[in-house]
Every structure is written in C-alpha cells, then in structure tokens.
N, C-alpha and C positions, 0 to 999 in steps of 0.2 A: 495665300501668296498674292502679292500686286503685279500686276500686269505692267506695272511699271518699272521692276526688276528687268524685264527683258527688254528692256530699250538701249540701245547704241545710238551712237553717232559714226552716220557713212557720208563723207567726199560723194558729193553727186556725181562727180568724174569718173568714180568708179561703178556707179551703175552701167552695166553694158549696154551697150543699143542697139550694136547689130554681132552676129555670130561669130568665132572666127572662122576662118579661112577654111580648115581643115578641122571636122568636128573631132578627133583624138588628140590635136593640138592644145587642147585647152589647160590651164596650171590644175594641180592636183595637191593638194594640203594632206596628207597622211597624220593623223591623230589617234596617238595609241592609248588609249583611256586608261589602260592598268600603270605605265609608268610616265604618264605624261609628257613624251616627246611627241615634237611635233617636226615635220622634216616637207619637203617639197619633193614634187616631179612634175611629168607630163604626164595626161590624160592615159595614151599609151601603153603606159607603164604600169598600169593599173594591174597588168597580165602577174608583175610581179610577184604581187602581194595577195594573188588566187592560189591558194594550193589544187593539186589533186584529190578531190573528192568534196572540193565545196559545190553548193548548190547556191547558182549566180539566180535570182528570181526577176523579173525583170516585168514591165506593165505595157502590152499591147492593144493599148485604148491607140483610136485614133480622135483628133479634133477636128470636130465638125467646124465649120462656118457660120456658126450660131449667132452672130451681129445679122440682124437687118433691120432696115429702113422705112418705114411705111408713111401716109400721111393721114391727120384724124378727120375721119367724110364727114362732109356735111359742115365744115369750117373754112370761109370765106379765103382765108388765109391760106389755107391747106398745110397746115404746120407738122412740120415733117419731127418724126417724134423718132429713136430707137428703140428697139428690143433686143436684147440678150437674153437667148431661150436657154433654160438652164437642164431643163428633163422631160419627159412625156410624161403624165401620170396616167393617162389614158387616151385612146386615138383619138387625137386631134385636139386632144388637151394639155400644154404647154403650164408650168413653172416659167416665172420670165422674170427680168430686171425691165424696169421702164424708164427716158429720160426724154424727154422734162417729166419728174413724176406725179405732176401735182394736172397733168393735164389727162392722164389714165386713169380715170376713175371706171366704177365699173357701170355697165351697159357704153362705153366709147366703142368705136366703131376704128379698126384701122385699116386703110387700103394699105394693097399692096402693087400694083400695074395688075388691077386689075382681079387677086385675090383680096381675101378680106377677113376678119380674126376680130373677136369679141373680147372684151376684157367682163371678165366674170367675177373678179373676186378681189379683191388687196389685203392682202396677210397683214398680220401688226407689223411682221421684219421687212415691208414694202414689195415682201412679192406678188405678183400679178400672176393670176390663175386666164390664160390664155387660152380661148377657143375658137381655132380656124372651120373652117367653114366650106367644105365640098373640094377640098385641095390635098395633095400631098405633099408634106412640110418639107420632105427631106430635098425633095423635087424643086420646092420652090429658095430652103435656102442654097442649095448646088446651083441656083441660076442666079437669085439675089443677095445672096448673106455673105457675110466675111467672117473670116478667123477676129477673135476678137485677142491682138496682144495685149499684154499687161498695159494698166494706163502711163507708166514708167518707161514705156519700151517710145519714145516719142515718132519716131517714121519706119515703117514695114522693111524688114529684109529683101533684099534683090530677088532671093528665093524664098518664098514663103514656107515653102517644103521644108526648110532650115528647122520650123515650128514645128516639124514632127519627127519621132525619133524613127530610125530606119527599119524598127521592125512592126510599127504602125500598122496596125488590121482591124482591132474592130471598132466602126467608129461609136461615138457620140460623148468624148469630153469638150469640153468649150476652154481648158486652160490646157497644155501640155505636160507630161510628167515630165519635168525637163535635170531631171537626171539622166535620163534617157538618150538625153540628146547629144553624149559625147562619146554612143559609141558606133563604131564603121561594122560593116559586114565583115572586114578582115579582122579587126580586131575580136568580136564577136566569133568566130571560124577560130584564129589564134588559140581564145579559151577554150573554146571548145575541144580541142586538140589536145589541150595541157591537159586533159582529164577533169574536166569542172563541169558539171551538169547545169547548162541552162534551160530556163523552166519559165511559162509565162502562165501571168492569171492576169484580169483584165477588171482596172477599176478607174469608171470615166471622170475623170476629174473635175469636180463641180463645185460651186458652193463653198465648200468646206473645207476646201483644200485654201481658196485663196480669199477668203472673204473677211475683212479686218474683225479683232477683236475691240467690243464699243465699251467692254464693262471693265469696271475697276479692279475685280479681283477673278484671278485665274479660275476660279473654280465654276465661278458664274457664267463663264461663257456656255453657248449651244451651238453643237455643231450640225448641219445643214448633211439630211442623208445625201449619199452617193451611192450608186450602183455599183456592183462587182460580182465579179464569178470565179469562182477559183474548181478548176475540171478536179476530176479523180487523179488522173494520171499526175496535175501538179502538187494533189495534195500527197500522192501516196512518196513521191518520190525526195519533198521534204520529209514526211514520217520515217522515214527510211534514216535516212541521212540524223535526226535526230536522233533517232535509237543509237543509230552506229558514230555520235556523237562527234560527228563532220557537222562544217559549221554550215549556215543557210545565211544568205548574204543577198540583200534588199537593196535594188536600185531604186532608189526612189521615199519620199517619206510615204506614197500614195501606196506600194508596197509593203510597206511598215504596216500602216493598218489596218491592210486585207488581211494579210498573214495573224496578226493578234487578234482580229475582231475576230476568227476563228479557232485561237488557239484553246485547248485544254487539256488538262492531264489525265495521263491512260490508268487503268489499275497500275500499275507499275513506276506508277508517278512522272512519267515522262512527259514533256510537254510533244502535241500533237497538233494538229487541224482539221478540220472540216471541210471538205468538198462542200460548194455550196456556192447557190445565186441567189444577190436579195441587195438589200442595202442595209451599210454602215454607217454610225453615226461617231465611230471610237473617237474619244477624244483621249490623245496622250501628251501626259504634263508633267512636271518632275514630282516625284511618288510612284509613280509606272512600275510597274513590274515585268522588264522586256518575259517573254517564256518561248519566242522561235526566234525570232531575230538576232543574232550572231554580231554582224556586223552591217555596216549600211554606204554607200556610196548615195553622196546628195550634196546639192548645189548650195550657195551661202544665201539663208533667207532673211525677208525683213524684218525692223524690228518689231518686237512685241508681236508676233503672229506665233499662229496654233504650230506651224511647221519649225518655227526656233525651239518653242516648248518642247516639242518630240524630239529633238535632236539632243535639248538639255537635260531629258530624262531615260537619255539612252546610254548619256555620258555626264559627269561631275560640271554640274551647270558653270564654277568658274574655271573651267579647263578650256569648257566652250565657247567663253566670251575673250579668256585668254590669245583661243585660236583666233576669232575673230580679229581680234586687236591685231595678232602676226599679220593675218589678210590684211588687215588697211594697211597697216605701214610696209606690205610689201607690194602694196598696190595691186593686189586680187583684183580681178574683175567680179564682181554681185550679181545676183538675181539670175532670169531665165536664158539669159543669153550669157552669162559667166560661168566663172572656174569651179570646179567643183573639190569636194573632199572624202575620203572616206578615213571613216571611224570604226575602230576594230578592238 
C-alpha cells in the first residue's frame, strides 16, 4: 500500500486552535461500520451509545513539559537552540528531538541557567541521545520546559490544563491522548452509573503516536517504542468481559495499541491480554486483525499518519474517508483540539 492512499484535503479553517468552551460540548460523528450510517451528536451523548456492561478503557498518562530552551557554551553568540525530550533510557539519559539540528552534534555542550546536558549520540532518524549532568530533569523541566502543542495548534490555550485530559495521573507523555480530552468528571461519574466498567492503563504518548510518516509505502514505515503499563486488575477485568463477550471500548488510538500489543488467544480461542509494563512498537495498518478492541472513541487525524491507518484498519478504509468527507463539508473541527468520533 501507498502511503499516498491516505491523504485528504482539509480547509485550514478547520483545524482547531483552541478547545471549546466546555470539554462534552464538542461534535461527535457516530460511524457504524457494519451498515455504514453515519449520524451526528454532542460529545455528551456519548453516554448513549455505552451499554451496560461495556468496558470504557481510557489512558491516564499525563504530559510533561518536555520543550526546553538552553543555549550551546562556549559560542560567542550563545545561540539558543530547543529540545524536545522524548523518554529516559536511563538516569539522566534523555531521547530528545533538536532544533537547529545541524548545530547538536555530539560532544555539544548545552546550558541550561545554569544546568548543563551533553549530546552524546545522533541516531540515523535525528535523535539525539541526551546527557544531563548532576541535575534532576523532572525538577528542571517543572521550572523551565513547556508543554510542547502540536506545531498546527499556532498560540497556547488560556488554560493549558485544557491539554490534559481530566483523569491525567501518571506523568511523562510529551503529546496528549486527546481523545481523552472530551470527557468531564460528570460525564465520566454518568457512565459509570449506567453500569459500564471504566478501566485505565497508561501509555505516554511519544514518538510514535505523532511523528510523520517519510516512506512511500505503508509497510515500510517504523514505529518509535513508547512506554505502557497495563495493571492486572485492568487486564483481568477486560478478560472477563471478553469471555462473557461484552464489548471493550478504547478511548483513544494510544489505547488501541496497548490493548493489541498485548492481545492473545487462550486455549479456548478467546482473545485475551497480558498484564504487563515495557514498550510498544505496534504498528496498525489496514490488514490488522483488531482481537480486544470492540469499538473506539477518537478524534479526526491527519493526513497520511499511522493514527488514520489504525482507524482504517479497524473500519472499511472507504467508509472512513467517506466520514471524513461528511466532517469537512460539515465543517468538523480536526485534530487535538477538535470533534471527535466513535466507531462501533
């Protein structure tokens, strides 16, 4: 497959740029794969379309402030360079993005007020293997680093918090699961009510979630590990629910695949999961073979990325670009601060 199959054209106007008002306000695209109607609502409404005894899974990664600033020592100029830390491979060893990259070579030297961090390494994909030096990172981006929004998103929300979804706990993704992001503590309470088992597992969004694909054919792409954990308690009580063949319902595509990169069949041919912490590199394209995933709640992604592909391999690729098309001409809002949809 071409990687050029997955391309659209989106109105820049409909890129979002700041959140709405009220995060359950947001439009909601209902897309039913097996007979191909496609129908609208509000975010809200979402509650609808849960029965009693699904299992709602949801991802409480928090984002760190992983942008900061430093300048490279020992340059007359002091040319203030970026980092975007992507992971820890080890203490005080940083995964990073660099910009200007052609002035991070390795042995450069970056201040920080006063800390200071070596570049040790440049990958072939332009990562920089980062090593600070007698500091604690976390310490120092909670005093200097910023949330890094999408470079689409062009001036910062009034509320930055806007960037995290409400049940936000453990931190270190650097992008948001921003399906996430439309839903309230009442609505969340709501489901819970209706008899729907919510259940979190925790996988930091990095890399791989949002990082362009450069190659021409789908297959060749490589996806960029990310961290995850999924407890006992969240696996046991999807297993459960799979047996007794209640559906299991993924906010998120970063929940997508935590749940597959663990899935597998029991003697009894059931699809199951694995408790388990490590990193994921799943990459899902159309040929996938969903085996937990049910249905999915997720927001409208760009073109040609790994997150469109998972969505067209979860559903009849031109059903999916069909919905798409309804979005533009109904004027959808897009991306991390836009409307979302779920597929079922």
């Amino acid at each position: 497959m071409r990687v050029a199959e997955f391309d659209y054209n989106l109105p820049k106007e409909l890129i979002a740029q700041s959140p709405q008002d009220k995060r359950d306000e947001s439009r909601l695209l209902i897309l039913n794969r097996l007979t191909g109607e496609i129908k609208e609502s509000i975010f809200r409404n979402i509650i609808n379309f849960l029965y009693p005894g699904d299992v709602l899974v949801i991802n409480d990664t928090k984002v760190i402030p992983a942008r900061i600033y430093g300048r490279i020592n020992g340059k007359k100029s002091g040319q203030i360079v970026e980092l975007l830390l992507l992971r820890e491979i080890e203490a005080g060893k940083w995964e990073a993005l660099a910009k200007p990259a052609k002035k991070l070579k390795p042995g450069v030297i970056v201040t920080f007020n006063g800390a200071y961090a070596k570049v040790l390494e440049r990958k072939e994909t332009g990562i920089r293997i980062i090593e600070f030096q007698g500091i604690n990172v976390r310490e120092l981006l909670n005093k200097q680093g910023e949330i890094a929004l999408p470079p689409y998103i062009k001036s910062k929300p009034k509320d930055i918090n806007r960037y995290q979804t409400i049940y936000a706990e453990k931190e270190g993704a650097i992008a948001a699961p921003t399906a996430g992001l439309h839903f309230t503590k009442e609505l969340l309470s709501n489901i819970s009510n209706k008899g729907i088992e919510v259940v979190k597992l925790t996988l930091h969004c990095g890399l791989g979630t949002f990082r362009p694909v450069k190659v021409d054919l789908v297959e060749e792409h490589k996806m960029h590990l990310e961290e995850f954990e999924i407890t006992e308690e969240t696996a046991r009580i999807v297993n459960k629910a799979k047996k007794e063949h209640r559906r299991v319902i993924a906010v998120g595509t970063t929940v997508v695949r935590s749940l597959e990169s663990q899935a597998f069949l029991n003697k009894d041919n059931i699809s199951q999961i694995k408790a388990n912490k490590g990193f994921t590199d799943l990459y899902i394209y159309p040929g996938y073979k969903y085996k937990i995933v049910d249905a999915m709640i997720t927001n409208f992604h760009l073109p040609k990325s790994t997150l469109l592909m998972l969505v067209c391999a979860f559903a009849d690729k031109e059903f999916i670009f069909n919905a798409y098309k309804y979005a533009i001409e109904h004027k959808f809002r897009f991306y991390s601060f836009g409307d979302a949809k779920f597929i079922y």
